[in-house]
PDB file of N, CA, C and O in Angstrom, chain B, residues numbered from 101:
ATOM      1  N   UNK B 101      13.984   3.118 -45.833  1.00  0.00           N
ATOM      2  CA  UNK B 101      14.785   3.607 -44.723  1.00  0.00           C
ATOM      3  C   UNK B 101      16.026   4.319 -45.249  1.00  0.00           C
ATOM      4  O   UNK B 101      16.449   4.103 -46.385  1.00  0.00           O
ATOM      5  N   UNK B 102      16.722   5.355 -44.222  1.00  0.00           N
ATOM      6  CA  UNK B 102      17.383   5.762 -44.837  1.00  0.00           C
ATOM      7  C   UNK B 102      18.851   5.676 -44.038  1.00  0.00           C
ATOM      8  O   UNK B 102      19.108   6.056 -42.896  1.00  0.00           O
ATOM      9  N   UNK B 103      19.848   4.962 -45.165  1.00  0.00           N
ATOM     10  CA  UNK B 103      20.867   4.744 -44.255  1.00  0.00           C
ATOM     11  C   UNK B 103      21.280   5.600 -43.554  1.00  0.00           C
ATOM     12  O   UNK B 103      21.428   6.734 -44.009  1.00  0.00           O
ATOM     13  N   UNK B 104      21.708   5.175 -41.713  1.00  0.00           N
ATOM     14  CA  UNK B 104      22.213   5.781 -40.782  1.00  0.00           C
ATOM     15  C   UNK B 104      22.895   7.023 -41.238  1.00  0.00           C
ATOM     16  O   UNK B 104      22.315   8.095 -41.065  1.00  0.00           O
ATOM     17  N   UNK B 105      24.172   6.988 -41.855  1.00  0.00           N
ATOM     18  CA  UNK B 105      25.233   7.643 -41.950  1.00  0.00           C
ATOM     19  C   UNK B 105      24.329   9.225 -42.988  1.00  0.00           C
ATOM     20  O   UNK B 105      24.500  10.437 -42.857  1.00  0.00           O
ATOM     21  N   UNK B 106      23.761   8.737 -43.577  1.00  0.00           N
ATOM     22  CA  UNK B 106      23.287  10.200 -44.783  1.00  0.00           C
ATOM     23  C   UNK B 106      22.388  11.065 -44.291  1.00  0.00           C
ATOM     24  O   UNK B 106      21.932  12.092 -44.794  1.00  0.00           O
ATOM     25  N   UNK B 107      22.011  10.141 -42.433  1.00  0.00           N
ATOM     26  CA  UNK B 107      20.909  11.258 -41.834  1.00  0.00           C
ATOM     27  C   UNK B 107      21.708  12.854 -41.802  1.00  0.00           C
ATOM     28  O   UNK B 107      21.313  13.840 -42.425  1.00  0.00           O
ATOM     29  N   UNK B 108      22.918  12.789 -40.904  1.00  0.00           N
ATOM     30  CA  UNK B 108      22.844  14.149 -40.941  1.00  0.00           C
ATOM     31  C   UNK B 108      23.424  15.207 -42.044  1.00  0.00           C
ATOM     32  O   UNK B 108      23.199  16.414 -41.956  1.00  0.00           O
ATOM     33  N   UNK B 109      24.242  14.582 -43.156  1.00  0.00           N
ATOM     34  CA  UNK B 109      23.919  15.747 -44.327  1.00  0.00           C
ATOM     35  C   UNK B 109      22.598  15.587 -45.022  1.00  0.00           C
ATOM     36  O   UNK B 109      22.331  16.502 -45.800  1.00  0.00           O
ATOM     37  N   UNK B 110      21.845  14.766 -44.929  1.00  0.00           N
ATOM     38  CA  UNK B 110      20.597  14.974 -45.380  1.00  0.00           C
ATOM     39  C   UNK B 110      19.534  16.556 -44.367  1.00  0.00           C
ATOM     40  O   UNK B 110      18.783  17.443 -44.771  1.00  0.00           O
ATOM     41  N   UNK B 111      20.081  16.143 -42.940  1.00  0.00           N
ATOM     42  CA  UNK B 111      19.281  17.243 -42.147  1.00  0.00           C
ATOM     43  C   UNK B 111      20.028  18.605 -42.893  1.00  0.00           C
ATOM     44  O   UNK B 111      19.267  19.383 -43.468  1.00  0.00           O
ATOM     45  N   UNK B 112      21.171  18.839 -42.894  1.00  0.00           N
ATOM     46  CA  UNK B 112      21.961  19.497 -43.197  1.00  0.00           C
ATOM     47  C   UNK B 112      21.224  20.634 -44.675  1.00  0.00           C
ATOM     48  O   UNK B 112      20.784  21.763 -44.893  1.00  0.00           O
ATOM     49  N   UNK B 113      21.534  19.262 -45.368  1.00  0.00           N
ATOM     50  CA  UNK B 113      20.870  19.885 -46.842  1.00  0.00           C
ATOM     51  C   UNK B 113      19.442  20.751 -46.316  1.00  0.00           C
ATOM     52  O   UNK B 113      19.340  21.972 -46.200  1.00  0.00           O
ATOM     53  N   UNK B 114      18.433  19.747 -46.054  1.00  0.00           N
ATOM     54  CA  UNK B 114      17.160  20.232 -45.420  1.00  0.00           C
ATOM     55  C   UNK B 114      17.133  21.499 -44.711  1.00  0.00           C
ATOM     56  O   UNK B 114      16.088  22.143 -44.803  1.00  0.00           O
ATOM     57  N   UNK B 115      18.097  21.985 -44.011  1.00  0.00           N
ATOM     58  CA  UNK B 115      17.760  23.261 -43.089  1.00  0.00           C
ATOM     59  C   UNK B 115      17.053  22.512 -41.951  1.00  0.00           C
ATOM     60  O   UNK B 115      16.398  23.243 -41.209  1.00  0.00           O
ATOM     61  N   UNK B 116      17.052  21.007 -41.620  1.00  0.00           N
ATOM     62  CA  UNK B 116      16.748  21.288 -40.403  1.00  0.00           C
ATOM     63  C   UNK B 116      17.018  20.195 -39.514  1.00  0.00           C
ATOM     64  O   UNK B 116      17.620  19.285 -40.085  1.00  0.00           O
ATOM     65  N   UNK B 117      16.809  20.019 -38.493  1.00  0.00           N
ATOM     66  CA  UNK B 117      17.194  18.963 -36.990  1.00  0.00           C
ATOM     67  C   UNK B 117      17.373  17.717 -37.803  1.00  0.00           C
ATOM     68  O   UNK B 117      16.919  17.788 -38.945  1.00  0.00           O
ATOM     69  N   UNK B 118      17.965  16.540 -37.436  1.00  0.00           N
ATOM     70  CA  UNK B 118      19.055  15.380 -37.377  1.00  0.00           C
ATOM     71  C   UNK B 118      17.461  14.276 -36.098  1.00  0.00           C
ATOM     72  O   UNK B 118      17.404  13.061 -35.908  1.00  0.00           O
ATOM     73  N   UNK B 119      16.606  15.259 -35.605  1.00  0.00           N
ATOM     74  CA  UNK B 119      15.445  14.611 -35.406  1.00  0.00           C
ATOM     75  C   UNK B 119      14.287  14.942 -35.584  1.00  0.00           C
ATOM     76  O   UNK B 119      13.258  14.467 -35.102  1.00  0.00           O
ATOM     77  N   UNK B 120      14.492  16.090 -36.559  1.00  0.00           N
ATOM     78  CA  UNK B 120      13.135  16.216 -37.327  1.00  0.00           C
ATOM     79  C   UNK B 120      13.275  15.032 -38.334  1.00  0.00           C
ATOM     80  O   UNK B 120      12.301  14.287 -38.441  1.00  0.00           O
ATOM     81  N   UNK B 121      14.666  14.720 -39.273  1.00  0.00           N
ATOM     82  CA  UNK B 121      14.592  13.592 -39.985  1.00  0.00           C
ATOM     83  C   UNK B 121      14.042  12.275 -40.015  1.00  0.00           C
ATOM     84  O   UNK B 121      13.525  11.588 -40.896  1.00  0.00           O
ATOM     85  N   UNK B 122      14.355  12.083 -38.547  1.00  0.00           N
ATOM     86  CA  UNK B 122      14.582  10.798 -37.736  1.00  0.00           C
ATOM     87  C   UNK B 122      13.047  10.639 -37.428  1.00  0.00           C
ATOM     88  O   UNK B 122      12.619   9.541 -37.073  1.00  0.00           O
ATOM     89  N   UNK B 123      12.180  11.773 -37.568  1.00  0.00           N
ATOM     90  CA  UNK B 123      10.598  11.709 -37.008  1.00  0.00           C
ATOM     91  C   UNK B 123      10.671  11.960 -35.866  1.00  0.00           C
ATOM     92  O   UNK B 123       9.513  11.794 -35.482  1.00  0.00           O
ATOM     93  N   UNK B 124      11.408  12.335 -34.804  1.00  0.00           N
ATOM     94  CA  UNK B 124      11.061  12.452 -33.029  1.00  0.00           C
ATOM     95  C   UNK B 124      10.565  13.483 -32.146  1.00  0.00           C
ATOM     96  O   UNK B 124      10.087  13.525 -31.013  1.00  0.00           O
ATOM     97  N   UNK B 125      10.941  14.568 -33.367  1.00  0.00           N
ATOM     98  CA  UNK B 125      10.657  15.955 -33.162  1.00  0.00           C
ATOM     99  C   UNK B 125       9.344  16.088 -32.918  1.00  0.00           C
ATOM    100  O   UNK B 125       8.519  15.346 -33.451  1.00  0.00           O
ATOM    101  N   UNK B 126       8.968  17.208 -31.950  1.00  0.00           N
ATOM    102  CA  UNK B 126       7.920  17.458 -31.913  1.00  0.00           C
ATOM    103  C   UNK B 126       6.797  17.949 -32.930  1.00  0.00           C
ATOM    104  O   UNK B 126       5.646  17.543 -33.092  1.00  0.00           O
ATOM    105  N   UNK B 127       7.466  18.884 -33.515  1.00  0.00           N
ATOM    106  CA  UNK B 127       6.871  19.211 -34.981  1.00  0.00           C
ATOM    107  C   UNK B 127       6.404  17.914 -35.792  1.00  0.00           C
ATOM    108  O   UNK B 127       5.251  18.067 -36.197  1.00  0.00           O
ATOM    109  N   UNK B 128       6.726  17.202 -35.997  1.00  0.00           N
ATOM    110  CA  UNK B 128       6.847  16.034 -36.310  1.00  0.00           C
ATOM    111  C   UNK B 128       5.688  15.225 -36.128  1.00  0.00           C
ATOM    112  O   UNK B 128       5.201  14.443 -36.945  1.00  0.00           O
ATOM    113  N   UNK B 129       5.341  15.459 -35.112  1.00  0.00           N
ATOM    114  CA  UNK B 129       4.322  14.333 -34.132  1.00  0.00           C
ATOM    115  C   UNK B 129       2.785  14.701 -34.260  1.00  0.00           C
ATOM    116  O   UNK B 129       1.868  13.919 -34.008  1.00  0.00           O
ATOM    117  N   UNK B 130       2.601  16.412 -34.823  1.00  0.00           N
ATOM    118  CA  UNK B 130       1.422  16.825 -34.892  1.00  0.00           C
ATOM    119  C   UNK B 130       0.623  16.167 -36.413  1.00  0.00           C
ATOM    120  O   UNK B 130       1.168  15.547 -37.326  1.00  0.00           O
ATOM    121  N   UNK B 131      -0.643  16.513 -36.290  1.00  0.00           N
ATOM    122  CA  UNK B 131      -1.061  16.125 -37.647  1.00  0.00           C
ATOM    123  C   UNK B 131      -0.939  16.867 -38.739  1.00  0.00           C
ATOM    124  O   UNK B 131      -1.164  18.077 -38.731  1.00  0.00           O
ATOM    125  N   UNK B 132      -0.483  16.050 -40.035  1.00  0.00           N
ATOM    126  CA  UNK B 132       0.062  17.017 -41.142  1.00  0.00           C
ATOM    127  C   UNK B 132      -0.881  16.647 -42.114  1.00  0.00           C
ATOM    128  O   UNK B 132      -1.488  15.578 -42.174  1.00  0.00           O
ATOM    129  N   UNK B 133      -0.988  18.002 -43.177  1.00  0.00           N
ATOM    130  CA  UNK B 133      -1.825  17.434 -44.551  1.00  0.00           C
ATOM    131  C   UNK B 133      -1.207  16.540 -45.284  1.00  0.00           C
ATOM    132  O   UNK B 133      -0.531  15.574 -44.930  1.00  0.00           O
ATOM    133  N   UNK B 134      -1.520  16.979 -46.475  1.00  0.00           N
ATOM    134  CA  UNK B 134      -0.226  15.684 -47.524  1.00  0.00           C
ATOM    135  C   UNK B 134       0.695  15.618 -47.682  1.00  0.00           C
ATOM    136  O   UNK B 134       1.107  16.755 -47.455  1.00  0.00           O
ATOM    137  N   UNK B 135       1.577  14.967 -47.984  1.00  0.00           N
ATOM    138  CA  UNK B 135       3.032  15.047 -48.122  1.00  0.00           C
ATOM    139  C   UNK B 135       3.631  16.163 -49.289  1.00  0.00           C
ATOM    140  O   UNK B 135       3.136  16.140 -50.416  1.00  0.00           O
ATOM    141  N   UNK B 136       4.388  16.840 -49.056  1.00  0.00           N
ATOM    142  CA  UNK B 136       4.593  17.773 -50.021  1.00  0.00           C
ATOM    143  C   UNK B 136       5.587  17.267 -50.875  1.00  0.00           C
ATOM    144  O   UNK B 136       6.275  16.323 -50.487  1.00  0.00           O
ATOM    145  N   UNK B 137       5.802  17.894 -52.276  1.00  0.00           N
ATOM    146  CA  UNK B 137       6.674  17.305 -53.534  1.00  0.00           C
ATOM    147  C   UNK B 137       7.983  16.827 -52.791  1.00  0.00           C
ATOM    148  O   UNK B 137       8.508  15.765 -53.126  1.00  0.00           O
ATOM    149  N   UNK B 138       8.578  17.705 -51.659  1.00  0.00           N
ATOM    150  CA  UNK B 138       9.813  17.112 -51.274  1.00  0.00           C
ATOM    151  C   UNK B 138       9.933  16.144 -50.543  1.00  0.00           C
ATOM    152  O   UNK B 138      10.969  15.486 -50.449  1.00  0.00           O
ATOM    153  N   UNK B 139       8.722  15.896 -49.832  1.00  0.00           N
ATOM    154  CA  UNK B 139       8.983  14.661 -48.825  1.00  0.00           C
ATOM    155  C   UNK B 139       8.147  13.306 -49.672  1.00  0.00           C
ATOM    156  O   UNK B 139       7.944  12.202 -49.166  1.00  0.00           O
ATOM    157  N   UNK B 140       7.967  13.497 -50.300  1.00  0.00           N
ATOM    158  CA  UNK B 140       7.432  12.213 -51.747  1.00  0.00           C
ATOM    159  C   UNK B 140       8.864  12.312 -52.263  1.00  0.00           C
ATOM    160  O   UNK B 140       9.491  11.315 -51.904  1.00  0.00           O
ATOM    161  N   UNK B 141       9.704  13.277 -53.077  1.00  0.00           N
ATOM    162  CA  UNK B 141      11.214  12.783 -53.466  1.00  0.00           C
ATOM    163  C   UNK B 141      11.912  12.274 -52.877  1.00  0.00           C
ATOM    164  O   UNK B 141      12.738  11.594 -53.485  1.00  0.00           O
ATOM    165  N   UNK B 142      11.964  12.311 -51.580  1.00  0.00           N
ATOM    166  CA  UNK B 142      13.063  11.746 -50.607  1.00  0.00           C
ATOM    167  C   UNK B 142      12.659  10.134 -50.069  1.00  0.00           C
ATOM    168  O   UNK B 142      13.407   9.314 -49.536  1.00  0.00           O
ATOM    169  N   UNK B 143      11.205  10.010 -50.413  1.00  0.00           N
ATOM    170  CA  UNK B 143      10.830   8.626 -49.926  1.00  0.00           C
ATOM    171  C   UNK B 143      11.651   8.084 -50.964  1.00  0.00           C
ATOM    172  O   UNK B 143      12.632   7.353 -50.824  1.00  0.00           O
ATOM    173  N   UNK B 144      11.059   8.595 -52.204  1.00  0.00           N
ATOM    174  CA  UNK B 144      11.476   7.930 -53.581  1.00  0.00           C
ATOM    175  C   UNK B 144      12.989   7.951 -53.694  1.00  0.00           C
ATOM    176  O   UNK B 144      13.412   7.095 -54.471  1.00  0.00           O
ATOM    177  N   UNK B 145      13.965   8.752 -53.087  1.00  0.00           N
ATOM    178  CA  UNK B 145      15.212   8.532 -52.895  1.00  0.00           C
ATOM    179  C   UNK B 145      15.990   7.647 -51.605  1.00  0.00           C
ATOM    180  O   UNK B 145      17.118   7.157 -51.559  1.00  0.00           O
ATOM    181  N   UNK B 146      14.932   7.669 -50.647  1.00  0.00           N
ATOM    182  CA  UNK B 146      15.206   6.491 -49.889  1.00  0.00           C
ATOM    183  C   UNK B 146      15.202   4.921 -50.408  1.00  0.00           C
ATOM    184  O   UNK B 146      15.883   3.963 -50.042  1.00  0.00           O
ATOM    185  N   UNK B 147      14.377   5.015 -51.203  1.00  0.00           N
ATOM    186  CA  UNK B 147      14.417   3.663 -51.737  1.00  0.00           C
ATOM    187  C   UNK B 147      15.546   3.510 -52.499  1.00  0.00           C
ATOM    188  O   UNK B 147      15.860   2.321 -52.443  1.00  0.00           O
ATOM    189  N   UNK B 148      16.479   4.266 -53.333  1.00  0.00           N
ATOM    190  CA  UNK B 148      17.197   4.077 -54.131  1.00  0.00           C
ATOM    191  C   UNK B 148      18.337   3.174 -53.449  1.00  0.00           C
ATOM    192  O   UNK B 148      18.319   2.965 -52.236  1.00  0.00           O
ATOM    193  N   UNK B 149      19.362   2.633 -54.321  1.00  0.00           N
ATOM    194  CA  UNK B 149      20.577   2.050 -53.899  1.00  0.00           C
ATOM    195  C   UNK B 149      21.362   3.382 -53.422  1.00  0.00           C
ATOM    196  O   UNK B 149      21.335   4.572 -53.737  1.00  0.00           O
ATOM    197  N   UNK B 150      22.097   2.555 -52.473  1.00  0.00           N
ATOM    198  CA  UNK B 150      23.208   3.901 -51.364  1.00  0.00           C
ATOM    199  C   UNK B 150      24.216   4.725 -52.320  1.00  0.00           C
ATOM    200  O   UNK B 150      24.637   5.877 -52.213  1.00  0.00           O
ATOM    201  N   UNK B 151      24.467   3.684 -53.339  1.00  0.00           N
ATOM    202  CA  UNK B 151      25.621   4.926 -54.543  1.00  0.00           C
ATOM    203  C   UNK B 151      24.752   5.630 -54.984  1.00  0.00           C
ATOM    204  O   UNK B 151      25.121   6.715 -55.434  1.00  0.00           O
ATOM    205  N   UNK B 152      23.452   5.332 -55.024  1.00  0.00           N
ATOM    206  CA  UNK B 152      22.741   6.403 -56.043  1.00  0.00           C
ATOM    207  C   UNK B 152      22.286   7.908 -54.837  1.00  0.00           C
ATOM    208  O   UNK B 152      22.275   9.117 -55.072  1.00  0.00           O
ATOM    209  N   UNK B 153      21.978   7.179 -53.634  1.00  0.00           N
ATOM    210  CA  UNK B 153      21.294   8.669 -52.589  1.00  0.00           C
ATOM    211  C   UNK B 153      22.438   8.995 -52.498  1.00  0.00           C
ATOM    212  O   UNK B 153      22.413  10.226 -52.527  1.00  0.00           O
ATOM    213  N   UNK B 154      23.712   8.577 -52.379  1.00  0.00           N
ATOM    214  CA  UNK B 154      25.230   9.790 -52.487  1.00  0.00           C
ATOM    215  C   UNK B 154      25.435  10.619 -53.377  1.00  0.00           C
ATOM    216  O   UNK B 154      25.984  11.697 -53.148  1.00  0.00           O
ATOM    217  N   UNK B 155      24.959  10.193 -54.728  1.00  0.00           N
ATOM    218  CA  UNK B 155      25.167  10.999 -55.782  1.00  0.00           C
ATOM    219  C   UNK B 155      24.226  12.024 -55.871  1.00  0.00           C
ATOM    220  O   UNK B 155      24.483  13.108 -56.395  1.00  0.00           O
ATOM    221  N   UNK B 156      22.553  11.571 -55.112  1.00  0.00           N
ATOM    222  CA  UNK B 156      22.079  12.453 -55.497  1.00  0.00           C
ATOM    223  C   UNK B 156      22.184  13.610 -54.572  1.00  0.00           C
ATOM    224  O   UNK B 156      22.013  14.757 -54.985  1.00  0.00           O
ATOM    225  N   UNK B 157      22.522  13.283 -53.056  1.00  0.00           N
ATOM    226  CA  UNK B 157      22.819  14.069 -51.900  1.00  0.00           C
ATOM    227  C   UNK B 157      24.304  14.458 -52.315  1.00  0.00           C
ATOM    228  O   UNK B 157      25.040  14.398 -51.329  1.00  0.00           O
ATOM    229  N   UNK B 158      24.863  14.779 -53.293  1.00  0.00           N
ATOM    230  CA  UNK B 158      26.404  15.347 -53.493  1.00  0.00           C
ATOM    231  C   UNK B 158      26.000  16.141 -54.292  1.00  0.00           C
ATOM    232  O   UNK B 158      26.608  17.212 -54.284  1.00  0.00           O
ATOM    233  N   UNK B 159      25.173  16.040 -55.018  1.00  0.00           N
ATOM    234  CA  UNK B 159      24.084  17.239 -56.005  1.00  0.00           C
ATOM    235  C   UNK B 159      23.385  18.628 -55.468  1.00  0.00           C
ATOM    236  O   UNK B 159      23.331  19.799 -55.841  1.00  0.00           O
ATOM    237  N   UNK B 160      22.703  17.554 -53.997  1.00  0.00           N
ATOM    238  CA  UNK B 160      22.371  18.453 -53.457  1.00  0.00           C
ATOM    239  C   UNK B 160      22.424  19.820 -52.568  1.00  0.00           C
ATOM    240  O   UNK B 160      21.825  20.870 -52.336  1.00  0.00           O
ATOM    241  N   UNK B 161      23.986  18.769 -52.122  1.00  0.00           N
ATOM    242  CA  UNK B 161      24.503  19.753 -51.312  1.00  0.00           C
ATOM    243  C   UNK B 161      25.523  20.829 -51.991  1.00  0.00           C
ATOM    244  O   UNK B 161      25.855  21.941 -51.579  1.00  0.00           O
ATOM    245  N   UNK B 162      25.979  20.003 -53.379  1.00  0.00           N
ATOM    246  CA  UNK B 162      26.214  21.337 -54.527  1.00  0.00           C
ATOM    247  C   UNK B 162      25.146  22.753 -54.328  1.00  0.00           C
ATOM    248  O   UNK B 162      25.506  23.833 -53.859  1.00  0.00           O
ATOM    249  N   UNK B 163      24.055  22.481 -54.715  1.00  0.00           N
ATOM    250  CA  UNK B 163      23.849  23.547 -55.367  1.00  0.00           C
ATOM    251  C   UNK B 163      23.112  24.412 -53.828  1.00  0.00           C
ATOM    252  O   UNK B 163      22.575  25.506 -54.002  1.00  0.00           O
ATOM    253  N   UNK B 164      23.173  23.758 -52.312  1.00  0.00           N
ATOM    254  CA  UNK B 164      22.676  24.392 -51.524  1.00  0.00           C
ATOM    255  C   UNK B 164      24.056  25.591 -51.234  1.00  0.00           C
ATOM    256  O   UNK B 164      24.069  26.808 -51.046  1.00  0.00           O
ATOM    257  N   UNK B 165      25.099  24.569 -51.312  1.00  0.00           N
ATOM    258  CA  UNK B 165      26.446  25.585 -51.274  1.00  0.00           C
ATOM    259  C   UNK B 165      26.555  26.875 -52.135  1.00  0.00           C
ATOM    260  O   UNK B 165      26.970  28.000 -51.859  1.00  0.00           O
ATOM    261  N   UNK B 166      25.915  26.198 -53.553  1.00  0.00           N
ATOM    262  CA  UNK B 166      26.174  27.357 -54.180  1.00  0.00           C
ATOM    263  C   UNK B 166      24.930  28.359 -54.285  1.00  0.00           C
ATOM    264  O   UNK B 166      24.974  29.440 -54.873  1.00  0.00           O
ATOM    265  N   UNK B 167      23.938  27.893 -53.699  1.00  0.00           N
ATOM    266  CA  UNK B 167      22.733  29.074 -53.228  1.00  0.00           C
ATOM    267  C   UNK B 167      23.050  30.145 -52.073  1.00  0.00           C
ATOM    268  O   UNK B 167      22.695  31.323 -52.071  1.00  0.00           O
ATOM    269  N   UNK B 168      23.974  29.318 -50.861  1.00  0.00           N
ATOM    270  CA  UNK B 168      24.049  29.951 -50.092  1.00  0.00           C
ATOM    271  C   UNK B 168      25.637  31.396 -50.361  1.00  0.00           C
ATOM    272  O   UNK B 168      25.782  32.478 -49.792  1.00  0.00           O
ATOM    273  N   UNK B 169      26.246  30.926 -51.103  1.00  0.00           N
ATOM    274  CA  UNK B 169      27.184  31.997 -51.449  1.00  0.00           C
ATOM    275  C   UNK B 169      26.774  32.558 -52.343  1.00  0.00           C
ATOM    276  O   UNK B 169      27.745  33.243 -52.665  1.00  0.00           O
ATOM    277  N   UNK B 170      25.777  32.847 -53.215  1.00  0.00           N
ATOM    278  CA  UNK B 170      25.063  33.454 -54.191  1.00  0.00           C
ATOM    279  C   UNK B 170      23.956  34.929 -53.090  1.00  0.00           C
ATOM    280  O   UNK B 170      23.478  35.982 -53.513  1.00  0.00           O
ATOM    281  N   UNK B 171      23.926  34.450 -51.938  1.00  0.00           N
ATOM    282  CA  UNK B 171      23.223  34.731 -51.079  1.00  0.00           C
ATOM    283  C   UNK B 171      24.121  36.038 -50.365  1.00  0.00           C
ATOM    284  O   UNK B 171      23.677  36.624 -49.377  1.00  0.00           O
TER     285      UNK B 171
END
């Protein structure tokens, strides 16, 4: 699970809805193939301890910042 509070810079990082995260979205609800490399990392970062998904979501949102002004 992923603590409350990191849902929405996690949507953030992602590019997308705060309930696509959450699963409620409609998109969401249809049938999907396999899980793709990113949504297997994020399980695997859900599991981590909360200092560690900060550090790695402070990483992330580094280098989305610095993609998007590169842009």
């Amino acid at each position: 699970d992923i603590p409350v509070r990191l849902v929405p810079p996690l949507a953030q990082a992602l590019a997308i809805s705060v309930e696509e995260v959450l699963g409620v979205s409609q998109s969401m609800t249809r049938k999907r193939g396999p899980k793709s490399q990113l949504e297997k990392q994020l399980a695997a970062i859900a599991e981590l301890p909360r200092a560690q998904q900060q550090r790695i979501l402070t990483v992330v949102q580094a280098l989305i910042a610095q993609a998007q002004s590169a842009s």
